[in-house]
C-alpha positions as CSV (number, residue, x, y, z in Angstrom):
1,X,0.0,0.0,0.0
2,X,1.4,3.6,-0.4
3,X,0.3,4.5,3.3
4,X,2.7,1.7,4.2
5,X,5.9,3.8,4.5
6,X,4.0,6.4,6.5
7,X,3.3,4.1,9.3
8,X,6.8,2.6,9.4
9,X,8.4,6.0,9.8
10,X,5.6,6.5,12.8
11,X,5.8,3.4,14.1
12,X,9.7,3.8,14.7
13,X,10.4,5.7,18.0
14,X,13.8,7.7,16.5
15,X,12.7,8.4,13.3
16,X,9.2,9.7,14.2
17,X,10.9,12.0,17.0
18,X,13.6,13.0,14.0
19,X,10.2,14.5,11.3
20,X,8.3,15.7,14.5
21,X,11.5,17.9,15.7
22,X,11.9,19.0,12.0
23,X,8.0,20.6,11.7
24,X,8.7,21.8,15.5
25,X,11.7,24.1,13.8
26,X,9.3,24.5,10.9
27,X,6.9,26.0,13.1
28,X,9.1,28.3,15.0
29,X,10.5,29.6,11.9
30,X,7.3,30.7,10.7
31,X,6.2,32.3,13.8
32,X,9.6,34.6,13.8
33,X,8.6,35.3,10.1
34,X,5.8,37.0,11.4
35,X,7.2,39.0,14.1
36,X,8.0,42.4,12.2
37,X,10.5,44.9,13.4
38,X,8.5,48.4,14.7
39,X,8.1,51.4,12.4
40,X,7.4,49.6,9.5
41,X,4.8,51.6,6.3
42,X,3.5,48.3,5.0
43,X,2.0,49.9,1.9
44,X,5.2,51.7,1.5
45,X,7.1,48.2,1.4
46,X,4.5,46.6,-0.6
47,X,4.9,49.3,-3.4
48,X,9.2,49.0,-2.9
49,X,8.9,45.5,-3.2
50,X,7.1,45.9,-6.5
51,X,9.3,48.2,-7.8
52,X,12.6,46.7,-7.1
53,X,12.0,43.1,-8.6
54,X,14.9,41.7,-7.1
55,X,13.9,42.0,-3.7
56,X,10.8,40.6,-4.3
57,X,12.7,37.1,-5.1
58,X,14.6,37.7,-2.2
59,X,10.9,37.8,-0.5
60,X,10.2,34.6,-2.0
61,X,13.4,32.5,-0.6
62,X,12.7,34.1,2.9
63,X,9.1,32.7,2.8
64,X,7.9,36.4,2.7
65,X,9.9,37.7,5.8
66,X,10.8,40.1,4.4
67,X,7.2,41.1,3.0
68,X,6.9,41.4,6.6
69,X,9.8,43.4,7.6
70,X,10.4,40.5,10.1
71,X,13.0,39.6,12.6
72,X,14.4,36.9,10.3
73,X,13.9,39.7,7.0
74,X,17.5,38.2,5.9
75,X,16.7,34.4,5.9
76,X,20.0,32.2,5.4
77,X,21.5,35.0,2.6
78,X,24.3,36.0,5.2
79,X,25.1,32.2,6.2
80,X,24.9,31.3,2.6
81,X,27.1,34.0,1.3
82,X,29.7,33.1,3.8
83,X,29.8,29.5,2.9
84,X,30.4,30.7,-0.7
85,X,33.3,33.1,0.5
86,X,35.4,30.6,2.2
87,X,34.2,27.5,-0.6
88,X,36.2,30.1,-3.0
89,X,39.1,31.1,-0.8
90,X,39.6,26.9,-0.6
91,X,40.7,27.7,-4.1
92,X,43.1,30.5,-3.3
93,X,44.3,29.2,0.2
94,X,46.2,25.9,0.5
95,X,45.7,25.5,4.3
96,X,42.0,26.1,4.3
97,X,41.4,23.6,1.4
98,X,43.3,21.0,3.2
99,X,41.7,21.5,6.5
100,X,38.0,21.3,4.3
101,X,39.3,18.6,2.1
102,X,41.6,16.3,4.4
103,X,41.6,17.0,7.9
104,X,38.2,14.5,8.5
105,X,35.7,15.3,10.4
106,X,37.2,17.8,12.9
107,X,38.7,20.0,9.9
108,X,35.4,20.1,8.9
109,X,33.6,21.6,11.5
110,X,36.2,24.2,12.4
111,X,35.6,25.0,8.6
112,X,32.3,25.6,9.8
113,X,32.7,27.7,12.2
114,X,34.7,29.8,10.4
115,X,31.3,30.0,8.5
116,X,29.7,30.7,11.5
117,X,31.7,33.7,12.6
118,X,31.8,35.2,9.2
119,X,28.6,34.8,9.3
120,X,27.6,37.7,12.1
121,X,29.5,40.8,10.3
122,X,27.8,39.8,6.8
123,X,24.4,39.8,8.6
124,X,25.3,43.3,10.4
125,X,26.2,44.9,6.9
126,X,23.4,43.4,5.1
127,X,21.3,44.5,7.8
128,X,22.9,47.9,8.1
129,X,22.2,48.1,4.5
130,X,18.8,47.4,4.3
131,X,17.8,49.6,7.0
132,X,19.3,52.1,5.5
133,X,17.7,51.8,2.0
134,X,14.0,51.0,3.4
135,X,14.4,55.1,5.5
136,X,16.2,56.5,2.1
137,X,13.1,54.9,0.0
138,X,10.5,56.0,3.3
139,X,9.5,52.2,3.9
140,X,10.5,53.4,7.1
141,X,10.8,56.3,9.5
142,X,14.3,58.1,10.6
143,X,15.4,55.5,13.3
144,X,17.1,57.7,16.0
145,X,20.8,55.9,16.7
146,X,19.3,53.9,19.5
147,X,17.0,52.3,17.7
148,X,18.9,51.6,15.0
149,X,21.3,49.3,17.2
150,X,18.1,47.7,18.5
151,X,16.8,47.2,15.3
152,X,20.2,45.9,13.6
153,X,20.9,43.6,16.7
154,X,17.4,41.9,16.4
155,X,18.0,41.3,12.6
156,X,21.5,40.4,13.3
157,X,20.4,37.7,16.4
158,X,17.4,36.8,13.6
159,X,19.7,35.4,11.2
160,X,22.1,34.0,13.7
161,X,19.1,32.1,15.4
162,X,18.2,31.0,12.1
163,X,21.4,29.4,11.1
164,X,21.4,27.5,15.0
165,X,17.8,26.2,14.2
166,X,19.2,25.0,10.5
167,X,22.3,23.6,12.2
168,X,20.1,22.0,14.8
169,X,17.8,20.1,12.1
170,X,21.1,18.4,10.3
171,X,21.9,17.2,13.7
172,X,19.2,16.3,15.5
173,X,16.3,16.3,12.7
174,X,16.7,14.4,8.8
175,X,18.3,16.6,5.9
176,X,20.0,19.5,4.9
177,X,18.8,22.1,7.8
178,X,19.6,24.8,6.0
179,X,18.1,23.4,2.5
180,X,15.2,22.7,4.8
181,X,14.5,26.2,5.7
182,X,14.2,27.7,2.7
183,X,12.3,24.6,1.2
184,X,9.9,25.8,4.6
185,X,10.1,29.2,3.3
186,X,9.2,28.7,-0.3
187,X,5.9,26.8,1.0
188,X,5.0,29.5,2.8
189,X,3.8,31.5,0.7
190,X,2.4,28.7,-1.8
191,X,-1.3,29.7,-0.6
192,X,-1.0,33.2,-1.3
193,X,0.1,32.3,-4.9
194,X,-3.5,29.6,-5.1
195,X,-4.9,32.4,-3.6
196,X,-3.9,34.7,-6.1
197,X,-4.4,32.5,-9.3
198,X,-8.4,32.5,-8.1
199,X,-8.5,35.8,-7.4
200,X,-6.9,37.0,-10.9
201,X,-8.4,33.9,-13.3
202,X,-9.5,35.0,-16.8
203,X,-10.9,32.5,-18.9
204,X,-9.2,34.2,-21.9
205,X,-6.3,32.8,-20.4
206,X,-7.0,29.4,-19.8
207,X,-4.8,28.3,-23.1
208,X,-1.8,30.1,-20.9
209,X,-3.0,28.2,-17.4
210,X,-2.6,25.0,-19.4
211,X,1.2,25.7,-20.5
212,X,1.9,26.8,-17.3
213,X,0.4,23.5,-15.6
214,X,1.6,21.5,-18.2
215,X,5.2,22.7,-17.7
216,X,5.0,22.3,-14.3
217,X,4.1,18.8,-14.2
218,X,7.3,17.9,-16.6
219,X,9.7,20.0,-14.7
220,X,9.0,17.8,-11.4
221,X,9.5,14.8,-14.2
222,X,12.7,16.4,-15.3
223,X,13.6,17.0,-11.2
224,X,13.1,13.4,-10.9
225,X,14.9,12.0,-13.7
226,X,17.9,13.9,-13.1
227,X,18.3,13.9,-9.6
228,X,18.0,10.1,-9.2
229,X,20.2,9.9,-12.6
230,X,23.9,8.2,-12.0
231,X,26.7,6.6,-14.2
232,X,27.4,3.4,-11.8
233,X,31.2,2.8,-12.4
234,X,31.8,-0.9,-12.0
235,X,34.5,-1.8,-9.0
236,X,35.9,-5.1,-8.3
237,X,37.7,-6.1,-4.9
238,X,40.9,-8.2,-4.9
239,X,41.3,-11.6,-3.0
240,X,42.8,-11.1,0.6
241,X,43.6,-14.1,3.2
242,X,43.5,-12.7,7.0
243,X,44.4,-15.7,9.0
244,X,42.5,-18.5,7.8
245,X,39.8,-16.5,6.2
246,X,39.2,-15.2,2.5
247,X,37.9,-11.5,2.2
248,X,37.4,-10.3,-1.2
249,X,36.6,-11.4,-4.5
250,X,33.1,-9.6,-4.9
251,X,32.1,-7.0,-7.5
252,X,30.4,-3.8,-6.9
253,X,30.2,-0.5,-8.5
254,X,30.8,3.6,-7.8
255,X,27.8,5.6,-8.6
256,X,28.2,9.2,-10.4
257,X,25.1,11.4,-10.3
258,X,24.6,12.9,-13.1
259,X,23.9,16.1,-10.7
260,X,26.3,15.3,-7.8
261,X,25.9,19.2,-6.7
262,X,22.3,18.8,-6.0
263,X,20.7,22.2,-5.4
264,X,23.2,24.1,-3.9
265,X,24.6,25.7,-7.3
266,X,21.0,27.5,-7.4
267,X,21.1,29.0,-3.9
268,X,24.9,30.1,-4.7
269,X,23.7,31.8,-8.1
270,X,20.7,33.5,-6.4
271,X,22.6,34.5,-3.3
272,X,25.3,36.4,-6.4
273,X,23.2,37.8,-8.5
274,X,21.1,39.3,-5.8
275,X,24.2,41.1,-4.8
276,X,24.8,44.2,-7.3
277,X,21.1,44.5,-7.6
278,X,21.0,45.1,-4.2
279,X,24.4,47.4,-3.8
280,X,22.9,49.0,-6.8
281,X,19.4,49.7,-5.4
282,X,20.7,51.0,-2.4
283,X,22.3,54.1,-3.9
284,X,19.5,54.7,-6.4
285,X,17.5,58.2,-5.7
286,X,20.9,59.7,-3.5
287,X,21.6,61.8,-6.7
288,X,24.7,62.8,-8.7
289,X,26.5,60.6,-11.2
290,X,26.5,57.8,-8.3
291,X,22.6,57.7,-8.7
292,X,22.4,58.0,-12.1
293,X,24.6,54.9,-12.4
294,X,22.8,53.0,-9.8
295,X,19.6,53.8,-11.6
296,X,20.9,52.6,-15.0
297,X,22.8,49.5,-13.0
298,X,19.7,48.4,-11.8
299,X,17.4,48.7,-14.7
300,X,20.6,46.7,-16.6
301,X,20.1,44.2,-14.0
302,X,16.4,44.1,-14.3
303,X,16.4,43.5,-18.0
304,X,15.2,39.8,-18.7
305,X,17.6,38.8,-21.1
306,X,20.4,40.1,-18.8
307,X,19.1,38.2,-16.0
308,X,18.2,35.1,-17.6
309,X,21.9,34.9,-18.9
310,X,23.9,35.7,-16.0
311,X,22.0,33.5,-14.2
312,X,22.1,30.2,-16.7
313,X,26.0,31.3,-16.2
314,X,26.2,31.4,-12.7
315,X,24.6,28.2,-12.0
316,X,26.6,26.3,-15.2
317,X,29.7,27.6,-13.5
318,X,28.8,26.7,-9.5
319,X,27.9,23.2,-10.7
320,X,31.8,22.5,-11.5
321,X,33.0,24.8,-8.9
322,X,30.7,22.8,-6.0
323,X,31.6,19.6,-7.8
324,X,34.8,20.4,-8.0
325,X,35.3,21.5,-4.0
326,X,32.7,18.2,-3.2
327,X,34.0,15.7,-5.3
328,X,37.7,14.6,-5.3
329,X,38.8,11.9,-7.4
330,X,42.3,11.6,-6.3
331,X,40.9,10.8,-2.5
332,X,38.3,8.3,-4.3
333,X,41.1,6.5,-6.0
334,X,43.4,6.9,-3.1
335,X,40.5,4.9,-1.1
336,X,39.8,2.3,-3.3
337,X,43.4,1.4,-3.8
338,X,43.9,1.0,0.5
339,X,40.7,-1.3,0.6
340,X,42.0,-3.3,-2.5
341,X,39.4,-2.4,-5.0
342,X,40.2,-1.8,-8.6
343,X,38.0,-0.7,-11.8
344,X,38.3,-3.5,-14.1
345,X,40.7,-2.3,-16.9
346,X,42.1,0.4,-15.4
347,X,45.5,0.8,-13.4
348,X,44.6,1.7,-9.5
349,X,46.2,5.3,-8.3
350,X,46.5,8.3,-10.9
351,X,44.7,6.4,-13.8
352,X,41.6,5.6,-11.7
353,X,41.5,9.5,-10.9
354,X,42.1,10.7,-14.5
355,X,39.6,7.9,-15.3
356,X,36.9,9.0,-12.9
357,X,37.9,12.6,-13.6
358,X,37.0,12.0,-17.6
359,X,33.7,10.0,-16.7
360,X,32.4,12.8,-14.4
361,X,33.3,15.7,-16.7
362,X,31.2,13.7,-20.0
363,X,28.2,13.8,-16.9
364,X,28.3,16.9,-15.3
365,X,27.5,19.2,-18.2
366,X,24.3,17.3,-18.6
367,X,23.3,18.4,-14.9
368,X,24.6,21.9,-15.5
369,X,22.8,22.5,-18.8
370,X,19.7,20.9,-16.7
371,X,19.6,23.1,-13.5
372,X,20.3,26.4,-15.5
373,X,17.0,25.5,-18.2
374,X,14.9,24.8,-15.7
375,X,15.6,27.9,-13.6
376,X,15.2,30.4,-16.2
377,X,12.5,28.5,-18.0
378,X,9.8,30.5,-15.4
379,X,10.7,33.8,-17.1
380,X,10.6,32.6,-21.0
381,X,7.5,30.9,-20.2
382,X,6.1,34.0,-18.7
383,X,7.2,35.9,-21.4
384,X,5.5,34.1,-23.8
385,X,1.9,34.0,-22.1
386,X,2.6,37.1,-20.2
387,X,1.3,35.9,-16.9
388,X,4.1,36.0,-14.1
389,X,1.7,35.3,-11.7
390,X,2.4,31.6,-11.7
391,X,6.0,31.6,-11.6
392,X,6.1,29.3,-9.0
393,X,3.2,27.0,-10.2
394,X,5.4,26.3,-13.1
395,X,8.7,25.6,-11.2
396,X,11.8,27.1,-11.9
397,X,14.3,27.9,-9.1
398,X,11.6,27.2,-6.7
399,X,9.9,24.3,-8.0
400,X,13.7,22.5,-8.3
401,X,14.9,23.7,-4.6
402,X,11.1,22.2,-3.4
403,X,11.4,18.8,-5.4
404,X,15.1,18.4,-4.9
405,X,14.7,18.7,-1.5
406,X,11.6,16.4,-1.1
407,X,13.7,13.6,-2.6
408,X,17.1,14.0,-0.7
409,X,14.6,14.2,2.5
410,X,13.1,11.2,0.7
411,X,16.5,9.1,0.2
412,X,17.6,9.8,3.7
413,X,14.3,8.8,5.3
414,X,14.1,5.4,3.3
415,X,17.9,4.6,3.9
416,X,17.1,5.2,8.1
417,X,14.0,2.6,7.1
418,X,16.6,0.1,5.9
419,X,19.4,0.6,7.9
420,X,16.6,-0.5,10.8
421,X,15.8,-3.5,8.5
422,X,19.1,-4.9,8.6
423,X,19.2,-4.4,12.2
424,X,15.5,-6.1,12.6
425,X,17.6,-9.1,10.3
């Protein structure tokens, strides 16, 4: 029956304490996102929010926080931002790659820290920012200096709380916490956009309803396919003796997904080309050549062509840069050669990397080319029926982040299922 994996998750003790902790966090999330900070002209905001595009996506990731002028207005942006900073100075830094890459376990969570810590001033200028531009655009009145602290230490302690509840869920809960969180976020406000599709239905447009349903429906298809997609490598293990005992001699194989980077290489777009929109906005209307360029910055940024490529960029390249931090063949190969396995036909050591190397670079364009069509597909769609009402109804950046996090929730939940199986066995 397809109620039967329900009741096993429910009937097991752990795991039902693991998905009821999870919506706990969900629940407290959503309750900050309503909390607003004092002062705020919602009708002024609404009308900002209209007028600068990009912070109305930024509403959307933050499950409309900022709509709200909430506590947690900045969602995960500064704790995502700061992961991208130190995943880049990996590159540039020999000591923090090899305390991400090979110091275990322990290198890896004083790499997080690190992420931690950055993460406090980037949510303090951010914030500082934002306040800034919501009095300069009268969202909001003068804050006196006092208030101002107040206001930037809530946001500030907002984001920080935010990144301890995502923490919290990868440790305590199932998945990604901070994945989680903006999957919670994007939910959100998936009522408000039913809500709005009744409110605003034409039956003149019915032939444009279809295409957006219709390419909604195949983009969860598409999610599917190539998220579950992999290249399985085949692996072979050497004969060993160990005292009177045989070990070995069995066959397996690696598995390569096709999109090893999962998700993340469309929160690390976003999270960069939100940034000079946002740098941009905040010096438009302060006059002078610096507002005239900030003006014709933003309305560069703004322009859907523009948009749409940068972002199909971004995501292409993050997909081999994530991959690329991620995924190490050399440490694959190095691994397999200590445990004795081999892949039939090829030398163990430097040819198994350059092998698995070649294999994963014929894959991963596949992926990239994937995640970057499907997340600017919302806009040519849109363009084409000109209805951007449904953006979400039709997927995109959304619809994947929703979907891909579903099924890595998915595959973790069913591996606890038969981890307990073997155990029951």
């Amino acid at each position: 029956m397809f109620l039967d994996p329900v009741i096993q998750i429910f009937k097991i003790k752990d795991l039902r304490n693991k998905i009821i902790f999870v919506l706990a966090v969900f629940v407290v999330f959503r309750i900050m996102a309503n909390i607003p900070v004092p002062g705020i002209d919602a009708a002024n905001l609404k009308a900002f929010l209209n007028q600068f595009k990009i912070f109305g996506l930024l509403n959307m990731f933050t499950g409309g926080a900022l709509d709200k002028f909430s506590i947690v207005m900045l969602g995960m942006g500064p704790y995502i931002t700061s992961t991208i900073i130190l995943q880049l100075l990996t590159m540039i830094f020999p000591q923090l790659e090899q305390l991400y890459k090979e110091e275990g376990e322990m290198g890896r969570q004083k790499f997080n820290q690190y992420g931690r810590i950055l993460t406090v001033p980037l949510a303090i200028l951010q914030g500082y920012a934002m306040l800034s531009l919501f009095q300069r655009q009268g969202v909001i009145g003068t804050l006196s200096p006092e208030l101002l602290f107040a206001s930037l230490l809530t946001i500030t302690a907002g984001t920080v709380f935010l990144m301890w509840l995502g923490e919290l869920i990868s440790e305590k809960g199932i998945g990604n916490g901070v994945s989680l969180l903006i999957f919670a976020g994007i939910i959100a406000d998936f009522p408000n956009n039913i809500y709005q599709m009744a409110t605003t239905y034409d039956p003149s447009n019915l032939p444009a309803y279809l295409i957006f349903f219709g390419s909604s429906f195949l983009i969860i298809a598409g999610v599917v396919m190539v998220n579950e997609a992999r290249r399985n490598i085949p692996v072979s293990y050497a004969k060993r003796v160990r005292g009177m005992k045989l070990y070995g001699g069995v066959s397996t194989y690696l598995p390569l997904n096709v999109n090893p980077a999962g998700v993340i290489p469309i929160i690390f777009a976003l999270s960069i080309l939100l940034f000079p929109g946002m740098i941009a906005s905040f010096f438009v209307g302060t006059g002078g050549a610096i507002g005239a360029f900030a003006q014709n910055t933003t309305n560069f940024l703004q322009n859907p062509l523009v948009n749409n490529t940068f972002y199909f960029i971004l995501i292409f390249a993050f997909t081999y840069f994530y991959t690329a931090v991620t995924f190490d063949p050399k440490n694959i190969a190095s691994n397999l050669q200590k445990m004795g396995g081999f892949i039939p036909g090829i030398r163990p050591g430097t040819s198994t990397s350059n092998y698995l190397s070649y294999i994963l670079n014929r894959i991963l364009p596949i992926g990239a080319l994937f995640l970057g069509t499907v997340a600017i597909l919302p806009s040519i769609i849109a363009s084409m029926t000109h209805i951007s009402t449904f953006t979400f109804l039709i997927g995109g950046t959304s619809l994947l982040i929703v979907v891909s996090v579903v099924l890595d929730t998915m595959s973790q939940i069913r591996a606890q299922l038969q981890m307990r199986e073997y155990e029951t066995f």
